[in-house]
C-alpha positions in Angstrom: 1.4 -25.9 75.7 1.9 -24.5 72.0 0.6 -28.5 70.9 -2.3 -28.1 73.4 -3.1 -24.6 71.8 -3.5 -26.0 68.4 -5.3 -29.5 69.3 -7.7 -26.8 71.0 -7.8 -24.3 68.3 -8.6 -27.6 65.3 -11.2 -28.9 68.3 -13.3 -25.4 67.7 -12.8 -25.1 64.3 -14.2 -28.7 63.7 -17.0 -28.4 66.1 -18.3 -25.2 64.2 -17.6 -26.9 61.1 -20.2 -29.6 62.4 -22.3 -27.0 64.6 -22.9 -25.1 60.6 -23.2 -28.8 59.1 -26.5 -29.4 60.9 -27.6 -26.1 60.9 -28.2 -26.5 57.3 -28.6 -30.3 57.6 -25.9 -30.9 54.7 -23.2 -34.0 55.1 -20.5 -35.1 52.7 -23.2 -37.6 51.2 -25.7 -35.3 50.4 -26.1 -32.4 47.4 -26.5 -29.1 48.4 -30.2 -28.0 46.7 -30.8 -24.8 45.9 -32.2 -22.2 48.4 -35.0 -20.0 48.2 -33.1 -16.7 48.9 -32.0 -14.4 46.1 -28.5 -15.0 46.6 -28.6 -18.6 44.6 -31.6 -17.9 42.6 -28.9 -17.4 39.3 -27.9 -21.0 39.8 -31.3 -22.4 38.2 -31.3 -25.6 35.8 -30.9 -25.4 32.3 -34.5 -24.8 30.9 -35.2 -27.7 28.3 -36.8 -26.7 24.8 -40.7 -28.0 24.3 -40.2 -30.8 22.0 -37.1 -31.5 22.3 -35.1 -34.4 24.0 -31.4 -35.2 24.6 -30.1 -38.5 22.7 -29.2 -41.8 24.8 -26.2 -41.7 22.5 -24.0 -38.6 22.3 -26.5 -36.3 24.7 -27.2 -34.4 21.2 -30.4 -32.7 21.4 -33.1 -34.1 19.3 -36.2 -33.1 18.0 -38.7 -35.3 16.1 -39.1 -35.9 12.6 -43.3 -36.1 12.9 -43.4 -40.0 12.2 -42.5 -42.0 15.6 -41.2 -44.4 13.4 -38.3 -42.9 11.4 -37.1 -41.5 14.6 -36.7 -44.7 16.1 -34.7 -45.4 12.5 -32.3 -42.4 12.8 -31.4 -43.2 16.5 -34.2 -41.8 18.6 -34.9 -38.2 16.0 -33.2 -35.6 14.0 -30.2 -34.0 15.5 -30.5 -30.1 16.1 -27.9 -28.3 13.6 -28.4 -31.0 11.1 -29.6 -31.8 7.8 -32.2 -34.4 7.0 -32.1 -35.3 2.7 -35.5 -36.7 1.9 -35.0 -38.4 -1.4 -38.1 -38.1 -3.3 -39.6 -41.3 -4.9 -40.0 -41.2 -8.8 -44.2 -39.8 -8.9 -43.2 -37.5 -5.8 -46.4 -38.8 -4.0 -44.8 -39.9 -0.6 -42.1 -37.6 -0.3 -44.3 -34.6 0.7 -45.8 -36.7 3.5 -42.5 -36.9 5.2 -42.0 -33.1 4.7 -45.8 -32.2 6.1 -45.0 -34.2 9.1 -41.9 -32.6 9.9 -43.6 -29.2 9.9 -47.2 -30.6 11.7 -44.6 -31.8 14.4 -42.9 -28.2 14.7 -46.3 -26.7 15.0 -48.0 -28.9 17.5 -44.6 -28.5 19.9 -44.3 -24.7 19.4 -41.3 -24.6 17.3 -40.6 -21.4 14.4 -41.0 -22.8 11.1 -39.6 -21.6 7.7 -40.5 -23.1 4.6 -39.1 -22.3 1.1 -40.7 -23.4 -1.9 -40.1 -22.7 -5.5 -43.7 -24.7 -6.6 -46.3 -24.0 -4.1 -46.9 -21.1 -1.9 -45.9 -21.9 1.8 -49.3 -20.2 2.8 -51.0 -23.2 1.1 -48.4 -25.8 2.2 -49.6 -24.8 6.3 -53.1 -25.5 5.3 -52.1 -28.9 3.9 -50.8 -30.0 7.2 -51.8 -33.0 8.5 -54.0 -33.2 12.0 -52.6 -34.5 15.1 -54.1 -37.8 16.8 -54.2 -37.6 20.8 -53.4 -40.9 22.3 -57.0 -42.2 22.4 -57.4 -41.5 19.2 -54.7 -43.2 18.0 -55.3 -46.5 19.3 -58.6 -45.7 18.0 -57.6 -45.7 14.5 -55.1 -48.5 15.4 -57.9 -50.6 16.3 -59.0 -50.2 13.0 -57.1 -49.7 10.6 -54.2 -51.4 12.0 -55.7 -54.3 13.8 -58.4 -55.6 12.1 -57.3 -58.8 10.8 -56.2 -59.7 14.1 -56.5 -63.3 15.4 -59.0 -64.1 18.4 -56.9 -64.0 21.6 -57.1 -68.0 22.1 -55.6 -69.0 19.2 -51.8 -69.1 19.4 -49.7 -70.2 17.1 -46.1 -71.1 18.1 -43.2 -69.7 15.6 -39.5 -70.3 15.7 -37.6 -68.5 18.6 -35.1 -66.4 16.4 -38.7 -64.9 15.3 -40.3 -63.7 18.7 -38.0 -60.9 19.6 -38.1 -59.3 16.0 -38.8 -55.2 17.0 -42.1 -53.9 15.6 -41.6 -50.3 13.9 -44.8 -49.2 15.1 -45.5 -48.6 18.3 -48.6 -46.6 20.5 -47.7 -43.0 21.5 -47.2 -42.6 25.4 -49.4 -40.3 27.1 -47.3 -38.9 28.9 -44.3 -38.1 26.1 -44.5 -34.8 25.0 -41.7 -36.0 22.4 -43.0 -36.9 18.5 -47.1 -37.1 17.5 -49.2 -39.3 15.5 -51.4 -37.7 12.7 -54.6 -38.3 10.4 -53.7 -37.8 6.8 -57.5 -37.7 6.3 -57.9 -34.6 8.1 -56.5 -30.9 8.0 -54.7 -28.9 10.8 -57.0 -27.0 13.5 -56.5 -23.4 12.2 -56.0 -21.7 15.4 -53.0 -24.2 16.0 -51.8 -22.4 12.4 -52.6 -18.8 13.6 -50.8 -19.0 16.8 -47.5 -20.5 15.4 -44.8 -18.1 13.8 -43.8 -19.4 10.2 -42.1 -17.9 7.7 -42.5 -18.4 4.1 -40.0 -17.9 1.1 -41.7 -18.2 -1.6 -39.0 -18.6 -5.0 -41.2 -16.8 -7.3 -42.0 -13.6 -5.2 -38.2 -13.4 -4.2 -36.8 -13.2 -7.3 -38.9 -10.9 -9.2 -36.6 -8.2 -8.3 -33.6 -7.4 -10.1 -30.4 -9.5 -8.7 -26.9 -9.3 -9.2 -25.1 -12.8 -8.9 -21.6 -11.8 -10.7 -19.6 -11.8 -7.9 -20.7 -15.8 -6.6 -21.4 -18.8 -8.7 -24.7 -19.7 -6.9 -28.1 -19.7 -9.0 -30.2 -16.2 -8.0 -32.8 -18.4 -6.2 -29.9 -20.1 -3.5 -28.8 -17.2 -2.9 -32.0 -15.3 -2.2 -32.5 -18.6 0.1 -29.6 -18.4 1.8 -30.0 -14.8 2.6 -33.3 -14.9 4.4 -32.1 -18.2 6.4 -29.4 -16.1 7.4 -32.0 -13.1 8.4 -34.2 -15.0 10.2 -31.3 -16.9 12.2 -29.7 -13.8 13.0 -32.9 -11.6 14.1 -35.4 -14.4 16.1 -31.9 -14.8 18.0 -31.2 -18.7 16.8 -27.6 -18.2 17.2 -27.4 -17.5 20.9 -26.4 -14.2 19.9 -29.6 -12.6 21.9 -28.5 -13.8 25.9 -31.1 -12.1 27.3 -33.6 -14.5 25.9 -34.8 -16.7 28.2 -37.0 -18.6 26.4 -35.1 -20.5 23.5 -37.0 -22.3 20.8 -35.8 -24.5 17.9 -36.1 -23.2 14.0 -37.8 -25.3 11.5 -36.3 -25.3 8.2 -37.9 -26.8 5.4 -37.2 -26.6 1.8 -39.3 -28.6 -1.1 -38.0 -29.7 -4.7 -34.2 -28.5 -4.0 -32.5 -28.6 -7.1 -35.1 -29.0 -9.7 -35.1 -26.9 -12.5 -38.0 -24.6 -10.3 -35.2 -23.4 -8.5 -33.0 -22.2 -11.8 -30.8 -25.0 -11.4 -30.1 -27.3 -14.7 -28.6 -29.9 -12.7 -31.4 -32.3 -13.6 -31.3 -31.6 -17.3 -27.5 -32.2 -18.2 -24.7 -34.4 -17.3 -22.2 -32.0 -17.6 -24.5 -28.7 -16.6 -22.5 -25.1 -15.4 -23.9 -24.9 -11.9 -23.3 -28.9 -11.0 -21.6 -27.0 -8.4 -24.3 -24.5 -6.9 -26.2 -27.4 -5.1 -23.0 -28.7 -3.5 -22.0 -25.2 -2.3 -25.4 -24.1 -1.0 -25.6 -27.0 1.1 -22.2 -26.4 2.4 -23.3 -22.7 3.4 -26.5 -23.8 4.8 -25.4 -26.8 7.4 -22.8 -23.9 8.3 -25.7 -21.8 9.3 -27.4 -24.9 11.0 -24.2 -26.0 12.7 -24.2 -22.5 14.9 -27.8 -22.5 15.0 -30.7 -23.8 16.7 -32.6 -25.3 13.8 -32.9 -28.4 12.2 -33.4 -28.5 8.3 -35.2 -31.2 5.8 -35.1 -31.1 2.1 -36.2 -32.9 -0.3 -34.3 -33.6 -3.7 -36.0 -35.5 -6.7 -32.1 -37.5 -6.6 -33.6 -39.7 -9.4 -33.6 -37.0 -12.3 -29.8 -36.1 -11.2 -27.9 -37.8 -14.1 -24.6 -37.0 -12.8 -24.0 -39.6 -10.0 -20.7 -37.4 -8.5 -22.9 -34.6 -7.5 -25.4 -37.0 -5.9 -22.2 -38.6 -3.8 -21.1 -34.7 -3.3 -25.1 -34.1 -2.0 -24.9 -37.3 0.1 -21.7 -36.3 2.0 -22.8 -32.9 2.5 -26.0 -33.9 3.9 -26.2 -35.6 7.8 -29.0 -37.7 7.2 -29.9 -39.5 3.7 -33.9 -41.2 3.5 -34.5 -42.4 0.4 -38.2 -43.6 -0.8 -38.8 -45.8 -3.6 -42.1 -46.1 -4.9 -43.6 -49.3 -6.5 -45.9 -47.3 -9.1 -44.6 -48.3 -12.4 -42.0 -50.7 -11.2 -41.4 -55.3 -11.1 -42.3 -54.9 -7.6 -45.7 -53.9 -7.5 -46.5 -57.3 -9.1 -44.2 -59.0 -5.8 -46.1 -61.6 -3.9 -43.6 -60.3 -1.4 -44.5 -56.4 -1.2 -48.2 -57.2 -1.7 -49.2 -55.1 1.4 -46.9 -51.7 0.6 -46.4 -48.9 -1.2 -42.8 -48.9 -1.3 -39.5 -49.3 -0.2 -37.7 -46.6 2.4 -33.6 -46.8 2.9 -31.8 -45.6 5.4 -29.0 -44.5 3.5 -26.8 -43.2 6.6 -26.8 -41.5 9.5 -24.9 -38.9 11.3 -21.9 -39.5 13.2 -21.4 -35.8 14.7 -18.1 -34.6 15.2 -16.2 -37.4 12.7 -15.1 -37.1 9.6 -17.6 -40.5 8.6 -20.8 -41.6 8.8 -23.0 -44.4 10.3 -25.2 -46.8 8.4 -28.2 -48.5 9.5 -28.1 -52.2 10.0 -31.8 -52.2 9.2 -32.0 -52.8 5.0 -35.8 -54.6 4.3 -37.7 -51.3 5.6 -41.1 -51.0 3.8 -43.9 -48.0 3.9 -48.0 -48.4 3.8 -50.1 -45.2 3.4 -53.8 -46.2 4.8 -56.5 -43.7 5.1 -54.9 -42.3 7.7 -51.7 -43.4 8.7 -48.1 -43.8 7.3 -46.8 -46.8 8.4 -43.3 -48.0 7.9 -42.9 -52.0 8.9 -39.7 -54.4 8.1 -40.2 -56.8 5.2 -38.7 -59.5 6.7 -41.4 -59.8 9.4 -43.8 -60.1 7.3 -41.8 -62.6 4.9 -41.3 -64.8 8.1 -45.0 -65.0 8.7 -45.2 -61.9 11.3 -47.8 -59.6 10.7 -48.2 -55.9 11.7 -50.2 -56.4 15.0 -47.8 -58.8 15.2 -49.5 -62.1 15.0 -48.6 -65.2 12.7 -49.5 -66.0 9.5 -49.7 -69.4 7.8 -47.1 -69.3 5.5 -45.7 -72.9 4.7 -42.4 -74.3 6.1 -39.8 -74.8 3.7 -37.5 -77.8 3.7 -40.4 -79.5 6.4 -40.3 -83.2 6.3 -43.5 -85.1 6.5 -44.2 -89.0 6.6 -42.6 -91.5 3.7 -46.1 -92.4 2.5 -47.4 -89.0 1.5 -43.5 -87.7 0.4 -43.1 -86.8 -3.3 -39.7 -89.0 -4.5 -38.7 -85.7 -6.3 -38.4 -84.1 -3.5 -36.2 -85.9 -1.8 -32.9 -84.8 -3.3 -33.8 -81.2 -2.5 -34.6 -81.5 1.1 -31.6 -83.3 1.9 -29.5 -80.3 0.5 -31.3 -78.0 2.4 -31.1 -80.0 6.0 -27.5 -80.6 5.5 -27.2 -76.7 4.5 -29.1 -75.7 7.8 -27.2 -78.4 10.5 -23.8 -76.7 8.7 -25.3 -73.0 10.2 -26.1 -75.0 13.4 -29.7 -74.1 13.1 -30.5 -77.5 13.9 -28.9 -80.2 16.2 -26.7 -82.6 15.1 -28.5 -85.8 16.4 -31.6 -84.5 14.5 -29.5 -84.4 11.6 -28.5 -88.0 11.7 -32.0 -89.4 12.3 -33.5 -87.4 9.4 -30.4 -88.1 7.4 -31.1 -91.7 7.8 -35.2 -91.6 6.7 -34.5 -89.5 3.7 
């Protein structure tokens, strides 16, 4: 009787247990959603960040660098809490391009911006900005610009097949990605888009008219200054979480122009051996402190190339997340290069961040090139373009090396070469080794 009394008791317990299942019409293969009542309206999602965008990687959020293309480069954008070294090229002519573009992209997504400056006000830097393109009116301008010595859609031209799945760099926007812009060079920011945005502007001169004492630190007057309003601005706007009552979070914009030229007090670029080679290194290591507990992401650009002493670039380089480098063909061999013909210069990825390890990444990607039309920034691979393939990605008639036409129009001088160089491509199994012995045998 006591076993009946139980089998009877588990019976009840199991058929309320299914009675409440499909009152709320939940089974064990199905997710509870949330309800409509007050009781579960705290559990709501996590509310994403305009402009943001986790990475496919590490689930890092990421916000965009401005140029579609670099953040493709640097693993899909720039890491939040990171730091993003721009090296400047030798004329500084490209490098504040990449640093417009950064802040046009925080002001079209709604993001806080701060930019410090020790050469130009940050007033006038915001009217410099660049405009933003809608989608339309990028493939507009691609159409021009980009596309115009396309071929006519007959003609096809058939190239080898290690060549057809090379990636092209640039790519059309989406139109319905709210994640990186295109802009016009040619043309200036809206200014209501500029009015509406909250900035903040540190400008070196107007900071250190007044009287500081440095005694008890070994930083330059103008880092520290710098590093004092970061810290403000992080602190107060609520940055570091430290305001939960919030709702709305946003992402802080940090940019900073000509770090460690002699603008900034710092005689790095002068001397070898100068008395603050330190102060760069130690700033940095305060300010990706701040960025590390913050949500902000930081770009600076360094003229590297008047550094003389190549330990403190090494010291900048590891203290920094991500390295860019642009190198300029102005003045150089390689503006005269049948090969760079169609650029402007070379752009490296130096490395890439590898959060929470002790190293860093490096990009596989080493022939990267950049093109400033009238109004776009391009960045292509060389070696497209050395194997024939074009921007718009179409052929070009570039001749064949090693090709082996009929004995009657064959030079006899040639003969000796092309044999080294099919023997040389049936050793890397490019081609098959029955071809080799029939060609082997006509030469």
């Amino acid at each position: 009787m006591a076993a009946a009394g139980t089998c009877g008791t588990g019976t009840r317990s199991t058929g309320s247990m299914v009675a409440a299942a499909s009152t709320n019409n939940v089974t064990s293969f199905q997710r509870r959603g949330p309800r409509a009542s007050g009781a579960d309206s705290g559990c709501s999602r996590l509310v994403s960040i305009a402009g943001t965008r986790p990475s496919v990687r590490n689930g890092q959020l990421l916000v965009s660098t401005g140029l579609p293309a670099l953040d493709q480069l640097l693993g899909g954008g720039l890491a939040v809490g990171t730091v993003l070294l721009i090296e400047e090229d030798k004329y500084n002519i490209y490098s504040p391009l990449l640093f417009k573009y950064f802040l046009a992209e925080g002001i079209v997504s709604g993001h806080a911006l701060l930019v410090a400056s020790a050469k130009e006000d940050p007033a006038d830097i915001l009217q410099k900005l660049p405009a933003p393109l809608i989608d339309d009116s990028y493939k507009k301008e691609c159409d021009e610009d980009v596309c115009s010595h396309k071929m006519e859609p007959d003609i096809k031209m058939k190239i080898a097949w290690r060549y057809q799945l090379l990636p092209k760099m640039e790519a059309g926007p989406v139109s319905s990605s709210r994640f990186g812009h295109y802009y016009d060079i040619s043309k200036r920011i809206p200014q209501e888009l500029i009015e509406t945005s909250k900035w903040h502007g540190f400008f070196l001169p107007e900071k250190i008219s007044s009287a500081f004492n440095v005694e008890s630190c070994s930083l330059t007057p103008g880092y520290m200054k710098l590093l004092q309003f970061i810290q403000n601005i992080i602190y107060k706007e609520g940055f570091d979480g430290s305001n939960p009552q919030k709702k709305q979070k946003n992402i802080l914009r940090i940019g900073i122009q000509n770090l460690g030229s002699p603008l900034w007090g710092d005689d790095i670029c002068c001397t070898e051996n100068c008395d603050t080679s330190h102060s760069l290194t130690k700033f940095l290591y305060i300010l990706r402190g701040l960025l590390r507990t913050s949500l902000s992401a930081c770009i600076i650009t360094m003229p590297t190339h008047l550094i003389q002493n190549k330990a403190v670039i090494a010291r900048v380089t590891n203290l920094s997340d991500t390295v860019v480098g642009l190198e300029s063909f102005i003045g150089s061999e390689k503006e005269t290069n049948p090969l760079y013909k169609d650029y402007h210069g070379l752009i490296h990825i130096r490395q890439i961040p590898r959060l929470n390890n002790l190293i860093y990444d490096i990009s596989d990607v080493k022939d990267l090139a950049f093109k400033l039309k009238k109004k776009l920034f391009t960045i292509e691979s060389t070696s497209s373009r050395a194997h024939g393939r074009s921007s718009c990605g179409t052929m070009l008639r570039y001749p064949t090396a090693g090709r082996v036409e009929s004995s009657q129009t064959r030079d006899q001088t040639l003969i000796p070469c092309i044999s080294r160089q099919i023997r040389y491509r049936w050793t890397t199994r490019e081609i098959p080794e029955y071809i080799f012995n029939y060609i082997s045998g006509q030469v």
